[in-house]
DSSP file (Angstrom, degrees, kcal/mol; ACC not computed):
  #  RESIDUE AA STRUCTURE BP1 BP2  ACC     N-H-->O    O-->H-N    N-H-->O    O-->H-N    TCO  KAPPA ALPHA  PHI   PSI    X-CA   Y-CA   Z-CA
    1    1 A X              0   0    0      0, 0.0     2,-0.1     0, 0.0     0, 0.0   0.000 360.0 360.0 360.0 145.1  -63.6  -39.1   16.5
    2    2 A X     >  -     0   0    0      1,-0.1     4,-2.6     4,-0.0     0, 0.0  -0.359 360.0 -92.0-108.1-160.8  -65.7  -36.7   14.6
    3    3 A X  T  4 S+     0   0    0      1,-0.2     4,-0.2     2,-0.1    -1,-0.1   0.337 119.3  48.8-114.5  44.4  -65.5  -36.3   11.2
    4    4 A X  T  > S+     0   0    0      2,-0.1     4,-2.3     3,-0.1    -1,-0.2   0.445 114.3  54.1-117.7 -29.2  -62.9  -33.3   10.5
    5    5 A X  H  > S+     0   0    0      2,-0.2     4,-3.8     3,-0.1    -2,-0.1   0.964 104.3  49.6 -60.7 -42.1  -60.4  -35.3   13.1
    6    6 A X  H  X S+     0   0    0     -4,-2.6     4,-3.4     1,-0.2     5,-0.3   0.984 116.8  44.2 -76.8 -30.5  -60.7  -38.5   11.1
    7    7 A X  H  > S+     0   0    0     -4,-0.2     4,-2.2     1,-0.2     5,-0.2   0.952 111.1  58.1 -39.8 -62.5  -59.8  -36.0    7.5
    8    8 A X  H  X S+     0   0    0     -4,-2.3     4,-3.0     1,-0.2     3,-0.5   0.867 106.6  42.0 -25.4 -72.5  -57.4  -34.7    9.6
    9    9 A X  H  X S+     0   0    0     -4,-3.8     4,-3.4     1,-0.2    -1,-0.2   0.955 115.3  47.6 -28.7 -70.6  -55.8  -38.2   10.2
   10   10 A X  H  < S+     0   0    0     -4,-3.4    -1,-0.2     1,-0.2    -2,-0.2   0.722 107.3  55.1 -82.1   1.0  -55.9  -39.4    6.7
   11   11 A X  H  < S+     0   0    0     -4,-2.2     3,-0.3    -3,-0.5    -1,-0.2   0.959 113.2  44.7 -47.8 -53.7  -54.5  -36.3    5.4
   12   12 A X  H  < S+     0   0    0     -4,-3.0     2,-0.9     1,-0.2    -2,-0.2   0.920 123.4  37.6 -45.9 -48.5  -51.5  -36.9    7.9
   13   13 A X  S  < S-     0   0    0     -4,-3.4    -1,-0.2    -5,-0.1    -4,-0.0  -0.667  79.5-162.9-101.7  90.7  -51.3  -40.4    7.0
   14   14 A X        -     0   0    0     -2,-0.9     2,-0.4    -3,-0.3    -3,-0.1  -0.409  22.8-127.9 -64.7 144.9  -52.0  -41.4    2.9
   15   15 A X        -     0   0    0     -5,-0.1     3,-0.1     1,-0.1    -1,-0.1  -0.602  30.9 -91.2 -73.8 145.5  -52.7  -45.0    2.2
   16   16 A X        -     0   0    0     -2,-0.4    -1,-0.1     1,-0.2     3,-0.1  -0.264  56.3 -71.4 -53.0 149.0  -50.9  -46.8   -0.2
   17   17 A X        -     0   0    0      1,-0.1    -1,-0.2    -3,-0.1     2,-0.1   0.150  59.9-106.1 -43.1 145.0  -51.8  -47.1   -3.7
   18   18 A X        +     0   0    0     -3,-0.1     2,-0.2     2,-0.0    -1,-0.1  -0.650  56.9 166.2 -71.8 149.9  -55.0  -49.4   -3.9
   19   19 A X        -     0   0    0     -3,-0.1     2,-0.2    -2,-0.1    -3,-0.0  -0.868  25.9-156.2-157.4 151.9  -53.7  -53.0   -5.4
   20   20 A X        -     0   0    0     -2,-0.2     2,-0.2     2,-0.0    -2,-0.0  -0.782   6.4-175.6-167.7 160.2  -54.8  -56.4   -5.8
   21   21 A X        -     0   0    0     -2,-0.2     2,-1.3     5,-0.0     5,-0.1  -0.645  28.9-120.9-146.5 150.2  -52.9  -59.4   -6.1
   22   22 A X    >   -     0   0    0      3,-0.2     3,-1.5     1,-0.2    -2,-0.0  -0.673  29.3-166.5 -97.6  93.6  -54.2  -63.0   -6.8
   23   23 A X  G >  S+     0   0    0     -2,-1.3     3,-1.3     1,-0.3    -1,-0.2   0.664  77.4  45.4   2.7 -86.8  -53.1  -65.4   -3.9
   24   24 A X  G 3  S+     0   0    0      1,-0.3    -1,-0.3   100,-0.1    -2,-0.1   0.305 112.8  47.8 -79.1  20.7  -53.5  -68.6   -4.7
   25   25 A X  G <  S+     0   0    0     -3,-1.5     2,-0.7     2,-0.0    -1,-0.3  -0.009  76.2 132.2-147.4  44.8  -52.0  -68.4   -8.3
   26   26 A X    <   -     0   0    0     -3,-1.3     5,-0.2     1,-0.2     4,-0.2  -0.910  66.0-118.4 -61.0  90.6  -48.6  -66.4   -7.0
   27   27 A X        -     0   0    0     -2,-0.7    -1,-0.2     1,-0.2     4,-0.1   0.179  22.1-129.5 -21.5 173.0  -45.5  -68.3   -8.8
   28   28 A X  S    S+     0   0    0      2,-0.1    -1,-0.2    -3,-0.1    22,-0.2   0.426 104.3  77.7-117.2  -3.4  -43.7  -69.4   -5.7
   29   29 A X  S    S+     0   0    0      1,-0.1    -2,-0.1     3,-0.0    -1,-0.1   0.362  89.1  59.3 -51.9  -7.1  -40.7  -68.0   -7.2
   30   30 A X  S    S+     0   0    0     -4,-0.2     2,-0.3     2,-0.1    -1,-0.1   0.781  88.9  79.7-103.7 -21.2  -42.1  -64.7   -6.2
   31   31 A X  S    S-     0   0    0     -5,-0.2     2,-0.5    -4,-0.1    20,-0.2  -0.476  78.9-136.2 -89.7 165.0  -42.2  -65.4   -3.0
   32   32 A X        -     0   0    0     18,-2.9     2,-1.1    -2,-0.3    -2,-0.1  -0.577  25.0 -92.4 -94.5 149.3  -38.9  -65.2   -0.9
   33   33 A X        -     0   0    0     -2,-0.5     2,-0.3    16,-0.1    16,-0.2  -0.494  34.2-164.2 -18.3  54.0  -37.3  -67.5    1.6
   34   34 A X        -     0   0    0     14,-1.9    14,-0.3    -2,-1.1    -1,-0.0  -0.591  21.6-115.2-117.7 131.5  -37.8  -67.0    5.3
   35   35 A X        -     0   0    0     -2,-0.3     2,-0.3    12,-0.1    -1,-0.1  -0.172  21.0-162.5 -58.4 143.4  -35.8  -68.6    8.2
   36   36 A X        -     0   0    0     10,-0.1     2,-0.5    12,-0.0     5,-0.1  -0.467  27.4-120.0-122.9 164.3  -37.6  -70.8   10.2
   37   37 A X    >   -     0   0    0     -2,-0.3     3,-1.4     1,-0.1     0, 0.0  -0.961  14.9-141.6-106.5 125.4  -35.8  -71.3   13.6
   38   38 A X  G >  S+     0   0    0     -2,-0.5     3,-1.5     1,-0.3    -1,-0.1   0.916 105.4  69.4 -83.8 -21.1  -35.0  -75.4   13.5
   39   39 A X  G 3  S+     0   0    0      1,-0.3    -1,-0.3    -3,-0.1    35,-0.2   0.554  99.9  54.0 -54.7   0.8  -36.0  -74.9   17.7
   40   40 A X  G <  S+     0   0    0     -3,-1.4     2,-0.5    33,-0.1    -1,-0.3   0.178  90.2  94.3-122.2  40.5  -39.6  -74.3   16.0
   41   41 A X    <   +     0   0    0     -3,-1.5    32,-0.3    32,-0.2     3,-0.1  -0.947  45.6 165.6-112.1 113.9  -39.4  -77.1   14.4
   42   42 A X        -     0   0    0     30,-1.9     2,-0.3    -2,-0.5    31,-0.2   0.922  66.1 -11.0-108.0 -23.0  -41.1  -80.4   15.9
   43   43 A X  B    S+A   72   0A   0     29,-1.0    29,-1.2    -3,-0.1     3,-0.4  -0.968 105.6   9.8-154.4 172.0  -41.2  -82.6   13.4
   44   44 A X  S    S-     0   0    0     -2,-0.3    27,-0.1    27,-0.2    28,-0.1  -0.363  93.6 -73.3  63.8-157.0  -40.8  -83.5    9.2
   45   45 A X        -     0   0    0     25,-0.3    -1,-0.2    -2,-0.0    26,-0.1  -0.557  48.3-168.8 -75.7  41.3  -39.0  -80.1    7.3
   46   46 A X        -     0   0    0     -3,-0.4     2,-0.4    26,-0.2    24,-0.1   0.058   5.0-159.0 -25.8 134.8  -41.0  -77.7    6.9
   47   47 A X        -     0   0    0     23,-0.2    22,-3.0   -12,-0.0     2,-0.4  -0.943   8.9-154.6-129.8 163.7  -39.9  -74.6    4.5
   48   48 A X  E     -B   68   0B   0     -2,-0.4   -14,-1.9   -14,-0.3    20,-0.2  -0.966  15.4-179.6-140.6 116.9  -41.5  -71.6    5.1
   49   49 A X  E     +B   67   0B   0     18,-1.8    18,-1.1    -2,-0.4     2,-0.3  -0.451  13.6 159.0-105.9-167.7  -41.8  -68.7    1.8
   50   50 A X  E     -B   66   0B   0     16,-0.2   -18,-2.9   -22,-0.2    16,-0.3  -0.966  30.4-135.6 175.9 157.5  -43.3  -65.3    1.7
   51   51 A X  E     -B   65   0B   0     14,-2.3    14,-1.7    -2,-0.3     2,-0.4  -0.730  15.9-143.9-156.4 112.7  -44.0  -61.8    0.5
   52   52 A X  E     +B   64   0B   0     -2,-0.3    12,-0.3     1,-0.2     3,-0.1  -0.546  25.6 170.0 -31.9 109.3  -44.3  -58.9    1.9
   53   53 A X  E    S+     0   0B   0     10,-1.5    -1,-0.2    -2,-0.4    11,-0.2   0.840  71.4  12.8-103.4 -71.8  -47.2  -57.0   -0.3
   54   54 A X  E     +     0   0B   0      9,-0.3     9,-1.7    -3,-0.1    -1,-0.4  -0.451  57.4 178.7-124.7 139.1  -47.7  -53.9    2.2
   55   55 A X  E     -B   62   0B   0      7,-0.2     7,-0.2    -2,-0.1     4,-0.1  -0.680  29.2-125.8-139.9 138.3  -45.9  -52.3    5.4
   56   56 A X    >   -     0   0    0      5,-1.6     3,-2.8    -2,-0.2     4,-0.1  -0.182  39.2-103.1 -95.5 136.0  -47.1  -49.0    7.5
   57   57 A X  T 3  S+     0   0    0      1,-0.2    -1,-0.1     2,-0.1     0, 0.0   0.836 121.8  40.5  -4.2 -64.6  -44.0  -46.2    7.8
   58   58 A X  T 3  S-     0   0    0      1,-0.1    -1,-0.2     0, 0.0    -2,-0.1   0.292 114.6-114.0 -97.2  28.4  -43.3  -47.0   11.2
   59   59 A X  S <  S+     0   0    0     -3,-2.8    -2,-0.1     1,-0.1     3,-0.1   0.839  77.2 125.4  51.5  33.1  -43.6  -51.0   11.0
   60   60 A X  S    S+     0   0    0      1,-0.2    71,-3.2    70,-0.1     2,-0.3   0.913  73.8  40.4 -82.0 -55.2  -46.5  -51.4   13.2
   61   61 A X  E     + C   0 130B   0     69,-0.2    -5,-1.6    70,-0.1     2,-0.3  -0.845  54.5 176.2-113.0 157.6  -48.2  -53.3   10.2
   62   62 A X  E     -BC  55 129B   0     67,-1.1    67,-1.3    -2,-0.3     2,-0.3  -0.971   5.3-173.8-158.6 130.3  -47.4  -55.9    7.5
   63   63 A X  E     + C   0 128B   0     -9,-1.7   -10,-1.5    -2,-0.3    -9,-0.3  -0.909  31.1 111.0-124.1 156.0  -49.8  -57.5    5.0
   64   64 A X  E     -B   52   0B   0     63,-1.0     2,-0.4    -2,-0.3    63,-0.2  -0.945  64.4 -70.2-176.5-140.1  -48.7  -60.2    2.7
   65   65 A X  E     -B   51   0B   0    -14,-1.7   -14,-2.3    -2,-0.3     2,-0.4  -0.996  39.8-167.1-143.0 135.7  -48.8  -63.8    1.7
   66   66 A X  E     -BD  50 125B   0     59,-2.3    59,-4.4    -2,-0.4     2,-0.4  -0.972   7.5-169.5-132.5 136.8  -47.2  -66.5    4.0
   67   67 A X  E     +BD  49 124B   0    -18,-1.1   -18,-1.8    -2,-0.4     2,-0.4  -0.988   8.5 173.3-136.2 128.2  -46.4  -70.3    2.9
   68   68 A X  E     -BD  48 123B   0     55,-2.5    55,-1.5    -2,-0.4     2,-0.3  -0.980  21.2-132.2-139.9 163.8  -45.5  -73.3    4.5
   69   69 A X        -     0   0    0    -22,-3.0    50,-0.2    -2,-0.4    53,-0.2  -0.799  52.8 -60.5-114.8 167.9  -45.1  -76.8    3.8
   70   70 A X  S    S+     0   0    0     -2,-0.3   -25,-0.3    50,-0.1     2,-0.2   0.139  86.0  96.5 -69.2 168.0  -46.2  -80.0    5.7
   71   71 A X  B    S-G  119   0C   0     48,-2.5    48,-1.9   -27,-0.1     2,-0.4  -0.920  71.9 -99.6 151.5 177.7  -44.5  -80.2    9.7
   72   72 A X  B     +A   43   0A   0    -29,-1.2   -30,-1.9    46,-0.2   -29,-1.0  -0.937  44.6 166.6-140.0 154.1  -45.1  -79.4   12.6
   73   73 A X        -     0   0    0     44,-0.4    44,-2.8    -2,-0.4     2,-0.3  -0.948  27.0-135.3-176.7 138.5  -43.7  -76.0   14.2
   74   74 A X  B     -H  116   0C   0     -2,-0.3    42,-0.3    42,-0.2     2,-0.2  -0.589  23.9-164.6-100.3 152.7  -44.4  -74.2   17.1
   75   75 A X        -     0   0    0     40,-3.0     2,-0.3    -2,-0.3    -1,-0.0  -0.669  30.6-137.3-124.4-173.4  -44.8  -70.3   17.0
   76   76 A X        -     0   0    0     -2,-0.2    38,-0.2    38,-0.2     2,-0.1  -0.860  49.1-132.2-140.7 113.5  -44.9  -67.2   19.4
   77   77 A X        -     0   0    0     36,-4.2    35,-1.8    -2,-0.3     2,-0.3  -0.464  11.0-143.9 -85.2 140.7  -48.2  -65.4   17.5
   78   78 A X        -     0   0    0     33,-0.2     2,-0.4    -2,-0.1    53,-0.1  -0.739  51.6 -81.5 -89.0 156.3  -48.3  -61.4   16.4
   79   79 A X  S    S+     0   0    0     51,-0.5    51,-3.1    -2,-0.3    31,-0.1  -0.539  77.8 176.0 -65.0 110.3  -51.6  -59.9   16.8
   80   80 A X  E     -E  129   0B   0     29,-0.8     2,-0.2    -2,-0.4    49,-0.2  -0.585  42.0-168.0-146.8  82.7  -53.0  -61.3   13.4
   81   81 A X  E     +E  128   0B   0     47,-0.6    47,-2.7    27,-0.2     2,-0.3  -0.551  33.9 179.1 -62.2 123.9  -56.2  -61.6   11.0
   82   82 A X  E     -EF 127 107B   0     25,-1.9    25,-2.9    45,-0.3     2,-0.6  -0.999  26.4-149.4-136.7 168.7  -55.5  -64.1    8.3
   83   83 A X  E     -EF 126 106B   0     43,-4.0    43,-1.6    -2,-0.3     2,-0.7  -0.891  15.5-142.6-102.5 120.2  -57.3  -65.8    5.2
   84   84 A X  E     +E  125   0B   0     21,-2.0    20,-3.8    -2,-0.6    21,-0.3  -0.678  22.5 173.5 -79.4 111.5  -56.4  -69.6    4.0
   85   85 A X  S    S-     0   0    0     39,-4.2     2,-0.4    -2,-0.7    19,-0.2   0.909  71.1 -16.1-102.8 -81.0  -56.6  -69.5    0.1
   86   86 A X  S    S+     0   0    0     17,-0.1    38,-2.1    18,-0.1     2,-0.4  -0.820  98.3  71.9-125.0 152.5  -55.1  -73.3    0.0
   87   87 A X        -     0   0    0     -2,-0.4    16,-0.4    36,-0.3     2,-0.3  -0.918  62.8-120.7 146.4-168.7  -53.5  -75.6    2.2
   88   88 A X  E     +I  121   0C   0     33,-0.6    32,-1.9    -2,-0.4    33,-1.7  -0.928  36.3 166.7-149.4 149.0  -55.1  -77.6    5.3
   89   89 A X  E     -IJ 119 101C   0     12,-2.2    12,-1.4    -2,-0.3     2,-0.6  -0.935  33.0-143.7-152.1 166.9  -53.4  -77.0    9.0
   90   90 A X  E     -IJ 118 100C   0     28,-2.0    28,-1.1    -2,-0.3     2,-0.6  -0.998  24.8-164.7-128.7 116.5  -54.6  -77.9   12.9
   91   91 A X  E     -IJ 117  99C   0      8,-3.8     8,-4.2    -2,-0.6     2,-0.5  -0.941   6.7-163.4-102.7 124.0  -53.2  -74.6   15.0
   92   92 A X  E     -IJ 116  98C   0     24,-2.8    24,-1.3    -2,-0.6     2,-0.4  -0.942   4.2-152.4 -98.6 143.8  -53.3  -75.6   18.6
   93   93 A X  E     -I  115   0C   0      4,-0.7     3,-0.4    -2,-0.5    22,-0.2  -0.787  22.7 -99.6-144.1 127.6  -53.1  -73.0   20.9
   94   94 A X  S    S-     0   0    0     20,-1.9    20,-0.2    -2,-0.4     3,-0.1   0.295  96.2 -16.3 -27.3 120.9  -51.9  -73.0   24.0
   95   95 A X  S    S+     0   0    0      1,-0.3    -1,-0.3    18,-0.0     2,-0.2   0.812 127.8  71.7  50.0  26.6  -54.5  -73.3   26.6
   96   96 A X  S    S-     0   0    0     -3,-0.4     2,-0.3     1,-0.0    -1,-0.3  -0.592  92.5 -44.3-151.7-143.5  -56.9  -72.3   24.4
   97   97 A X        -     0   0    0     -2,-0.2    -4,-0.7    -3,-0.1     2,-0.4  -0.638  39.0-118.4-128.5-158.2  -58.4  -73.9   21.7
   98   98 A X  E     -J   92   0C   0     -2,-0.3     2,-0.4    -6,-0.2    -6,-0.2  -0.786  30.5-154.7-122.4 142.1  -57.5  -76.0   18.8
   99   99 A X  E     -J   91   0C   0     -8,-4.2    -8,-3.8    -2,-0.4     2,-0.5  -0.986   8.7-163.4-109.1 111.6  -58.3  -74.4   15.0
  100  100 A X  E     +J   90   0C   0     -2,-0.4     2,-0.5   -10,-0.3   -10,-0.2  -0.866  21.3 168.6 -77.4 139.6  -58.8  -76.3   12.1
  101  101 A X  E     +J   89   0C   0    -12,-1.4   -12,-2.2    -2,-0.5     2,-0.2  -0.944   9.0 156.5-140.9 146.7  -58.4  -74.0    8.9
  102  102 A X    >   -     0   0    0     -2,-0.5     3,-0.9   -14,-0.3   -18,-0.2  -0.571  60.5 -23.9-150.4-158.4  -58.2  -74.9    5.4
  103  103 A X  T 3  S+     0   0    0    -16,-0.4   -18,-0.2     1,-0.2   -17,-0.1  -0.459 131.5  17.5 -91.8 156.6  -59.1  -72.6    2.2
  104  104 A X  T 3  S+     0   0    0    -20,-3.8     2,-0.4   -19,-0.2    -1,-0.2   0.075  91.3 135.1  79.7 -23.8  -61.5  -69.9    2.8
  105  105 A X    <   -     0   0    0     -3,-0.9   -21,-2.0   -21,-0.3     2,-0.4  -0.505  42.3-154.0 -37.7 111.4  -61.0  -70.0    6.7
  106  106 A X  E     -F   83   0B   0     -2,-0.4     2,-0.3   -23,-0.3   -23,-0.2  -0.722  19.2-179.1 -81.7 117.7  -60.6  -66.7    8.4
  107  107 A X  E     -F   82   0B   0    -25,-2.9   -25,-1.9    -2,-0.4     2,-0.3  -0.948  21.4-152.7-128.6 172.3  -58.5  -66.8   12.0
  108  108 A X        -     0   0    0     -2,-0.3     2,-0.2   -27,-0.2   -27,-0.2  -0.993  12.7-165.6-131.3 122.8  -57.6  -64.3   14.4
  109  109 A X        -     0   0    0     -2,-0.3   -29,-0.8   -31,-0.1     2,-0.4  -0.677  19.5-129.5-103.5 176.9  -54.1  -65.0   16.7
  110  110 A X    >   -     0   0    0     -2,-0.2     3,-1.6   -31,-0.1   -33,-0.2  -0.997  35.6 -95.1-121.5 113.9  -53.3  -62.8   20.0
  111  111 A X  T 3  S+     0   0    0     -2,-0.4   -33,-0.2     1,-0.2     3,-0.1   0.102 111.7  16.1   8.6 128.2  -50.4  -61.4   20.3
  112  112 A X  T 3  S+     0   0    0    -35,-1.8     2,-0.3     1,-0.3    -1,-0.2   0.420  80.1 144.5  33.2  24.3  -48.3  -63.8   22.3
  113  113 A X    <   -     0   0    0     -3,-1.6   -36,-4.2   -35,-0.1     2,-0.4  -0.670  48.6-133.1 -81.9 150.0  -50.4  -67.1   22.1
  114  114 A X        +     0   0    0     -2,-0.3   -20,-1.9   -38,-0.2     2,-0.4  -0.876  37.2 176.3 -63.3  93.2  -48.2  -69.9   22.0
  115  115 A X  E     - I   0  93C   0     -2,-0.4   -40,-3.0   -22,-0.2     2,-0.5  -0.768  27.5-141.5-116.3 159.6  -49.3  -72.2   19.2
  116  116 A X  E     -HI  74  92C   0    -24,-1.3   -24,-2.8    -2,-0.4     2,-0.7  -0.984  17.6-146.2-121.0 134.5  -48.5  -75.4   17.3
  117  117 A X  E     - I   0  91C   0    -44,-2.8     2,-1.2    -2,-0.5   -44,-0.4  -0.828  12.1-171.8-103.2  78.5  -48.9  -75.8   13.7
  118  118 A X  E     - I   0  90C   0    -28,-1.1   -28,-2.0    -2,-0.7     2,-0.8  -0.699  12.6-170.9 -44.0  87.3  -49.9  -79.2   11.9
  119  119 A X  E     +GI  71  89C   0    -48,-1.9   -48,-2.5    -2,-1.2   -30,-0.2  -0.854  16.3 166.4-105.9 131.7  -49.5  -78.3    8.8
  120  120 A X  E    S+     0   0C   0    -32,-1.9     2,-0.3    -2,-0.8   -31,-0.2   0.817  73.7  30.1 -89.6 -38.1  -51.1  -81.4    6.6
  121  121 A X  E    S- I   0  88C   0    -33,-1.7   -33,-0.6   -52,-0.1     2,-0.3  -0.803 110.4 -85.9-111.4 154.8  -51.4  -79.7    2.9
  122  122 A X        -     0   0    0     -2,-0.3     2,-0.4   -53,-0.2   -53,-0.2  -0.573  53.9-139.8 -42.1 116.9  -48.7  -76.8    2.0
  123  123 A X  E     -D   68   0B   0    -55,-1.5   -55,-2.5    -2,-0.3     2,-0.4  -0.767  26.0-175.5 -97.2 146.4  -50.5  -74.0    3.4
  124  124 A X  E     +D   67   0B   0    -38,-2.1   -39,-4.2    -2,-0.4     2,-0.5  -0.971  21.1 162.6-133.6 104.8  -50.6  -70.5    1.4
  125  125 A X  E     -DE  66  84B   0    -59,-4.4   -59,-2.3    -2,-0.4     2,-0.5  -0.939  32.2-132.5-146.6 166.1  -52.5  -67.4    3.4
  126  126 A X  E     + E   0  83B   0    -43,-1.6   -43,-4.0    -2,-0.5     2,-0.3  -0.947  31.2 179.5-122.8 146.2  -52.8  -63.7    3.5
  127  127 A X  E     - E   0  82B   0     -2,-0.5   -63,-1.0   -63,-0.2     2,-0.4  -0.964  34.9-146.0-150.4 139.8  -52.5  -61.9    6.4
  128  128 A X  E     -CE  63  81B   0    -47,-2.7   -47,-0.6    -2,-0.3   -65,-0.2  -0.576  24.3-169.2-105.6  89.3  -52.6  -58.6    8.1
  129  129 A X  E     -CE  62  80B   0    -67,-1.3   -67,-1.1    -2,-0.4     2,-0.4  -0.248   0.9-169.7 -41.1 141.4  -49.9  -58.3   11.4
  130  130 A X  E      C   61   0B   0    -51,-3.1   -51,-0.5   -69,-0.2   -69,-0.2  -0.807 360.0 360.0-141.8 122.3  -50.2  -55.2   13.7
  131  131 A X              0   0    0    -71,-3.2   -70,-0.1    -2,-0.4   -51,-0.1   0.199 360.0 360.0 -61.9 360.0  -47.4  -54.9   16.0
């Protein structure tokens, strides 16, 4: 891309106002509810909050802040960079390998891995999704 295409580009597309938001010290009254499917649930109660901070026009990407509390719960993964500001968790992932991540841990999911989620501490991250 040279560099009059990529102006081009970000003319088309503006970014959202620059922000920044402190993680770990979000009330948890600001984040909202989100249904958990009890088939992704394998054992304890887990409750699972959240906030949207960011999403692109056409909904290809979503940044925020995601929370859960100790469980175990299986996922179907989005193609996904996130940061772990507190909590401690084991992600297994199918055929693949097994993550432990706690605060300050960086991971990357693939689109469609199959994982399960030990979460040991209430985990808190932020994360960016592209569909």
């Amino acid at each position: 891309m040279s560099t009059s295409d990529h102006d081009t580009a970000a003319a088309a597309a503006p970014a959202p106002a620059s922000f920044a938001v402190s993680v770990p010290d979000v009330p948890d009254a600001e984040l909202e509810a989100e249904e958990l499917d009890p088939g992704q649930i394998v054992s304890g109660a887990p409750v699972v909050t959240g906030k949207v901070l960011w999403e692109s026009p056409d909904g290809t990407q979503v940044r925020g802040i995601w929370q859960i509390t100790p469980g175990v719960v299986t996922d179907v993964e989005a193609n996904e960079l996130f940061v772990v500001v507190s909590g401690r968790a084991t992600i297994a992932v199918e055929g693949g390998a097994t993550l432990e991540v706690g605060p300050g841990s960086a991971g990357l999911l693939r689109a469609g891995d199959r994982t399960t989620w030990t979460v040991h501490e209430t985990l808190r991250k932020a994360y960016h999704i592209s569909f």
